[in-house]
N, C-alpha and C positions, 0 to 999 in steps of 0.2 A: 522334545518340547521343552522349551523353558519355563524352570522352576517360577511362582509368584514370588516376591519376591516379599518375607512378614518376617516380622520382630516382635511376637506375640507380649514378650517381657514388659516392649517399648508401651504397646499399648495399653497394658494393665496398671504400669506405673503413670501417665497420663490420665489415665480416670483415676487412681488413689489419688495424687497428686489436686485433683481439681474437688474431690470430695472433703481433705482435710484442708485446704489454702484456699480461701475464697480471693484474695488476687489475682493467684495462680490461676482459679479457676476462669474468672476474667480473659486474661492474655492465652491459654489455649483455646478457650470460647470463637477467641478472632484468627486463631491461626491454621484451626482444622475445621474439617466437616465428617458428616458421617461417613463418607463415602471413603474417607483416609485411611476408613478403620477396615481390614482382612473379617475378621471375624464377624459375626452377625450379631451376635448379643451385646459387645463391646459397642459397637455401631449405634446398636439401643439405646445404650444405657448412654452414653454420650449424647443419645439425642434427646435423650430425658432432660439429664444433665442441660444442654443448651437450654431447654424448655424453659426451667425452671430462674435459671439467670434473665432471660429475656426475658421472661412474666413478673422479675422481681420480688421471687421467692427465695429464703433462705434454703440454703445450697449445703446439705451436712449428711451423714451417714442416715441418722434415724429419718432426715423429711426425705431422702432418695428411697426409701426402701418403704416409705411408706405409699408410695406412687405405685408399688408393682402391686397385681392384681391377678387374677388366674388359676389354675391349678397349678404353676409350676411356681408361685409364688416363694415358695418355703427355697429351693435351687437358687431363683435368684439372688433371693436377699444373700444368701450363702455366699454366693460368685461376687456380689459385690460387696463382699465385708472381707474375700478373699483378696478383693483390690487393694482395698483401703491399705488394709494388712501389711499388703505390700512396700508399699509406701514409707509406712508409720516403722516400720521395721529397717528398715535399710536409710542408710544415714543422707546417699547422696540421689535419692527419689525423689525428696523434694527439691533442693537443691541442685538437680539439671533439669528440670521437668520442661525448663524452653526445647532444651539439646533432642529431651526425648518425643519433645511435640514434633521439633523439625525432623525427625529421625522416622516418625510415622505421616508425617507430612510425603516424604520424599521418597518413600515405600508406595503409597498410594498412587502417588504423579506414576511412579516406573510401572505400576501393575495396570492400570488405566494406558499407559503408551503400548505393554503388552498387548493387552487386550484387542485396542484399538488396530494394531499391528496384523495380529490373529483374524481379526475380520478383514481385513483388506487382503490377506493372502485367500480367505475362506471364499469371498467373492470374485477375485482372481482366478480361482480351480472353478467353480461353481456356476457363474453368469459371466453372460456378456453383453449386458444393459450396461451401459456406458454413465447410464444416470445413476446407478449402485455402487457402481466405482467411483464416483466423481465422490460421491458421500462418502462412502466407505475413505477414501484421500483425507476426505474434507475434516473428518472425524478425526483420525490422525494425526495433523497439522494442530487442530484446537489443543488436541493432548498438548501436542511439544511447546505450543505457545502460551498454553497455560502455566505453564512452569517461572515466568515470568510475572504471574500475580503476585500482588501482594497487600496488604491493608495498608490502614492511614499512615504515615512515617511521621515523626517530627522534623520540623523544618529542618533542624542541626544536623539529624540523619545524612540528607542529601545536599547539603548548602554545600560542601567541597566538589558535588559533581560541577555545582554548577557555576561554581568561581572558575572549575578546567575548562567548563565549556567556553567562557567566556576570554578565558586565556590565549585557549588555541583562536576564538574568531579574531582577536587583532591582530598576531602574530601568522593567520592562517594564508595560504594562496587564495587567489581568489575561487577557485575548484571543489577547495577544502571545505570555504564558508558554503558552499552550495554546489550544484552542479551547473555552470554557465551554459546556456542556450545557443550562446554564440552572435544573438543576436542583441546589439550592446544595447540598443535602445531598451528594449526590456530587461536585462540581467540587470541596467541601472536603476531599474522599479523596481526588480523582486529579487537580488542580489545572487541568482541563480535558485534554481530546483533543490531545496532542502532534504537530506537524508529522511525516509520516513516518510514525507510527505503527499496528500495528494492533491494533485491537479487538475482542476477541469478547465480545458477548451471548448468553447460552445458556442455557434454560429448557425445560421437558417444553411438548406445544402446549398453545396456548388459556391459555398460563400472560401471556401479553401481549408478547410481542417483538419483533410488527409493530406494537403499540401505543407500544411506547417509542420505536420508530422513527419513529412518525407525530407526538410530539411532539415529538422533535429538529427534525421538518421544519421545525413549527410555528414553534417558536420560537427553532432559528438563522436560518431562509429568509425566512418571513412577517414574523417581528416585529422582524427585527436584519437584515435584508436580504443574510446571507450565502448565496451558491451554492451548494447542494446536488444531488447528484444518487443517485436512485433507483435500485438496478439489482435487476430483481424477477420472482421464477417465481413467488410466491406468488401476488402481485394484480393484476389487469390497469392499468395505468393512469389508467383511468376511475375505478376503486375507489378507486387511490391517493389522486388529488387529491380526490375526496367529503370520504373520511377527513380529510386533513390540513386540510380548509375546515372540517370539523365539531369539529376538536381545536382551529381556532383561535378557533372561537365559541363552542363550548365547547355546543354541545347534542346533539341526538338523533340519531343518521346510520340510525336506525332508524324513530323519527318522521318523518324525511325521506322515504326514500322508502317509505312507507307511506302517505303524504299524510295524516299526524297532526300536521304539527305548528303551532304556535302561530304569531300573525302576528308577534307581539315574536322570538320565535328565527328565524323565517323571515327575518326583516330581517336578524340577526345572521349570521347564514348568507350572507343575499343581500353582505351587507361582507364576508366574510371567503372568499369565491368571487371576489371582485373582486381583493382583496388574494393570493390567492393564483396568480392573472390574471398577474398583474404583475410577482409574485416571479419571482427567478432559479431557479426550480424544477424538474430536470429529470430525465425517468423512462426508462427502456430495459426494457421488460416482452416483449422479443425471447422466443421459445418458445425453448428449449433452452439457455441462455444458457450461455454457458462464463467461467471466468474468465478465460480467453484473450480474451476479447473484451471482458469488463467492464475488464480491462487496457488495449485500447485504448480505451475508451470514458472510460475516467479520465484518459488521459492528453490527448487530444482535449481533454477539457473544461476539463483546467487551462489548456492553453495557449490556447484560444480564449472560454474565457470567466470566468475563475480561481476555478474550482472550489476549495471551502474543505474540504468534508465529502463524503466519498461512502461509500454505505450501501446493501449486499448483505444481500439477504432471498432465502433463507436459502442456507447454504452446502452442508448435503446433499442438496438437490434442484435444484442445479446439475447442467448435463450436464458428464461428466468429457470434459476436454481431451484432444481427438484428437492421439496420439503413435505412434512406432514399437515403442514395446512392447505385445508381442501378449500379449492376456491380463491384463491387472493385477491384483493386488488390489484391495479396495474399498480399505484403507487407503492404499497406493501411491496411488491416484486423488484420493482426499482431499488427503495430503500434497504431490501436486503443486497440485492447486487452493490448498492456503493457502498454499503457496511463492507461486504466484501473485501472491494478493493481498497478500501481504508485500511482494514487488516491487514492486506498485503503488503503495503508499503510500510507499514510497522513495522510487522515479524519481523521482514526481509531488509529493515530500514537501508530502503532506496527508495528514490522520489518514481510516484507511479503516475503518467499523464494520459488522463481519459479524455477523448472526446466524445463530446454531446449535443443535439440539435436542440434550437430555439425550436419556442411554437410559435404559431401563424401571428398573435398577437403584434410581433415588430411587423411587421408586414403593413398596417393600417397606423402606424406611428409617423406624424410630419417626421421627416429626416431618417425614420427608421433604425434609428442606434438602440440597440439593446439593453435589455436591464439581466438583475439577476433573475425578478420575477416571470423571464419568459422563457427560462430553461421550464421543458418538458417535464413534468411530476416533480417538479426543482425542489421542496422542501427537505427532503434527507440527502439532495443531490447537495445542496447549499450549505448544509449542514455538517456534513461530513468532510468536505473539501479546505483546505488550507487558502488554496488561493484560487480564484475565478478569473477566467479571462475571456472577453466578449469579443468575438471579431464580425467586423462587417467592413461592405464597400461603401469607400470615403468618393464613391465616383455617382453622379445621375447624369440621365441622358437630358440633352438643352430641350429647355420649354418646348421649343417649334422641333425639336425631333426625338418623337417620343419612342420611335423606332430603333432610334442608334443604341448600338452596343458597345457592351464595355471596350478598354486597351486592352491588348496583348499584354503590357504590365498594367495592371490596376491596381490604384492607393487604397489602401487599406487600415482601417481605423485598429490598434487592438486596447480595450479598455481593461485594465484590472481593476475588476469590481470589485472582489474582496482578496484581502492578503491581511493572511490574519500574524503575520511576523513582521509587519513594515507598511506602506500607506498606499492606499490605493490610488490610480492613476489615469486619467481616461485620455484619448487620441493618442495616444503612441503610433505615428505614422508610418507605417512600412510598406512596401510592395510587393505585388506576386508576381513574378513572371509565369505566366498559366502554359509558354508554353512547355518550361522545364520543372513546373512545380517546383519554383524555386520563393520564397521569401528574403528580404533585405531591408534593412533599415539604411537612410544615409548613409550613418557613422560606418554602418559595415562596407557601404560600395566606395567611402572613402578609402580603407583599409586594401579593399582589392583590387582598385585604381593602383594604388602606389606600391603594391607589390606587384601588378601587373608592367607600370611605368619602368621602375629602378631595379627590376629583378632579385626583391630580397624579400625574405619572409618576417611578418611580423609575428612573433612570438608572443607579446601581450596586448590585449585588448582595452578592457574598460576600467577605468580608474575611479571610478563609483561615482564619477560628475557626471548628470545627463550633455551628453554628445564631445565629451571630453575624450581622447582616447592617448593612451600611453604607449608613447612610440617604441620598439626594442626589437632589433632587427638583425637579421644575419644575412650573407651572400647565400643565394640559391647553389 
């Protein structure tokens, strides 16, 4: 078994340290907790220690020792005059007391990741409730991502990250600055899917937003070879990959298996089941799925196979994440699932795209176009999302035929309601083809017009001007 991992030294000289330097004491105050501390009394006496700065109390040998109380009274004070001692005696105690805060700082993080570790094997041997492991994961993950805390920085601190950042986005492809959708009319709204970032799609059903989802597949995974992964209550993963072979060939997934269709799109089909063979394509259609687990499933995939995109269908028929509070709310339960998934595209910094259903509300709206207030429990849905995108049909049926139904392609509205890195945008006109769940904007069926026409491939897409597109082309 592995040893814990303590520096008992570190930690005696950090409490000397903060009992004779009331600066000092200050800047450890902000950089540890008790929980940093191995030993138990040390842990105390630090937390007295905090007490006493936060209450804005004089912080010194005699007022610390006059706080202990008990019969072991007379040991303590002992134990902490043996600290001070410490300190006050050795020349450079005071003098690294940061090195030695960060030094039991980063002692604690690793015994805490042990720990955490130790349970998830424990419950691994032990149970096979799936909701005990999902925690037991979940636990784990916070450890390694807590390592990444930190308190207030001064501006100067971080002001060079953020001159690079801004360095690489002029000089950046356009991939770089974000993750392009492929679909130019939008990538020239929201400048592609930002590392990190999350997004919600949300539409009434059958409105298509397992369809938009099945050509992101299409065309980051299939045709540009990026990693994507699935994670889905809605369709089983048989369906998925159908779908995404038939949106990258662009015919019948209804013809299909119906055994209707053509030998010309059968071929096309039989390529584009091969090509999707191949892709880095990868699905989790797990029954109850929690975002507790699609959390470790995201993180899993970046690091072992560098997942670019990951993509939850849908987010209220998730099962709500097993916790200790009894009874939740629906919205409670919601709000921890998109904290969730907000988490994971942190950690994992890659853009995470969740779909989500409107409520009935657009339903009794003239024209029916969506707002943000009709996402389902929408408050921490709203909240936590980087950018919001509303879809709906840009199509009704004529006055005198109230019967008729939609086109085979039907126009589609999509509004970015909120983007919180750039402006939002409403009617972005596109199309579904429903019978290959396929999506298209203009600008894009311009593009595969003319490389269908001249037989070349275009290499670059959108030049940051709505419906502008940048021609660059090779021989097929």
């Amino acid at each position: 078994m592995i040893a814990d991992p303590v520096c008992a030294e570190a930690e005696c000289l950090v409490i000397g340290a903060m009992i004779l330097d009331h600066t000092k004491a200050l800047a450890i105050r902000a950089a540890l907790t008790p929980a940093d501390f191995h030993d138990g009394f040390r842990a105390r006496v630090f937390a007295l220690c905090c007490s006493m700065l936060d209450g804005g109390q004089h912080l010194d040998l005699v007022t610390l020792c006059e706080r202990f109380q008990g019969k072991d009274r007379d040991v303590d004070v002992r134990l902490v005059c043996e600290m001070a001692d410490s300190v006050a005696n050795n020349d450079s105690g005071r003098a690294h007391a940061a090195a030695h805060a960060a030094m039991v700082a980063d002692y604690g993080h690793r015994r805490r990741i042990i720990a955490a570790s130790r349970k998830v094997a424990m419950q691994a041997g032990n149970t096979t409730d799936p909701a005990a492991m999902e925690r037991a994961q979940s636990e784990a993950l916070e450890m390694l991502a807590a390592r990444s805390a930190h308190g207030p920085l001064k501006a100067s601190e971080f002001a060079d990250e953020v001159r690079k950042e801004v360095d690489a986005a002029q000089n950046a492809k356009p991939d770089e600055r974000g993750l392009r959708t492929g679909i130019i009319e939008l990538d020239d709204v929201i400048g592609g899917m930002r590392p990190g970032s999350l997004t919600i799609l949300a539409a009434r059903p059958s409105q298509g937003k397992s369809s938009f989802a099945t050509t992101l597949i299409s065309k980051l995974c299939l045709e540009r070879g990026f990693p994507v992964g699935l994670f889905t209550v809605e369709v089983n993963r048989n369906d998925a990959y159908r779908n995404v072979a038939c949106c990258n060939a662009k015919v019948s997934g209804h013809a299909l298996m119906n055994g209707k269709m053509s030998d010309k799109d059968f071929n096309a089909y039989s390529e584009a089941f091969l090509k999707a063979k191949a892709a880095p394509f990868y699905v989790d259609d797990s029954p109850n799925l929690t975002t507790a687990a699609i959390r470790a499933g995201i993180r899993r995939l970046t690091l072992t196979r560098g997942l670019k995109l990951a993509i939850v269908d849908y987010l209220q028929i998730l099962s709500p994440d097993s916790g200790n509070e009894r009874n939740p709310t629906r919205e409670r339960e919601v709000a921890k699932m998109s904290a969730n998934l907000k988490a994971a595209a942190r950690e994992s910094n890659i853009p995470v795209l969740v779909l989500a259903q409107l409520n009935r509300e657009v339903e009794h709206r003239d024209g029916k176009r969506p707002r943000l207030s009709d996402l389902r429990e929408s408050g921490s849905i709203e909240q936590d999302a980087d950018i919001v995108m509303l879809l709906s049909s840009d199509w009704s049926p004529r006055p005198d035929h109230p019967e008729e139904q939609p086109p085979a392609v039907e126009p589609k509205n999509l509004d970015v309601a909120k983007n919180r890195n750039g402006p939002v945008h409403h009617a972005i006109k596109l199309e579904l083809d429903k019978s290959c769940t396929r999506f298209s904007g203009m600008a894009g069926k311009l593009v595969e017009q003319y490389q269908q026409d001249f037989g070349v491939t275009v290499l670059a897409a959108s030049n940051g001007h709505a419906g502008e597109i940048a021609w660059s082309s090779t021989n097929s």
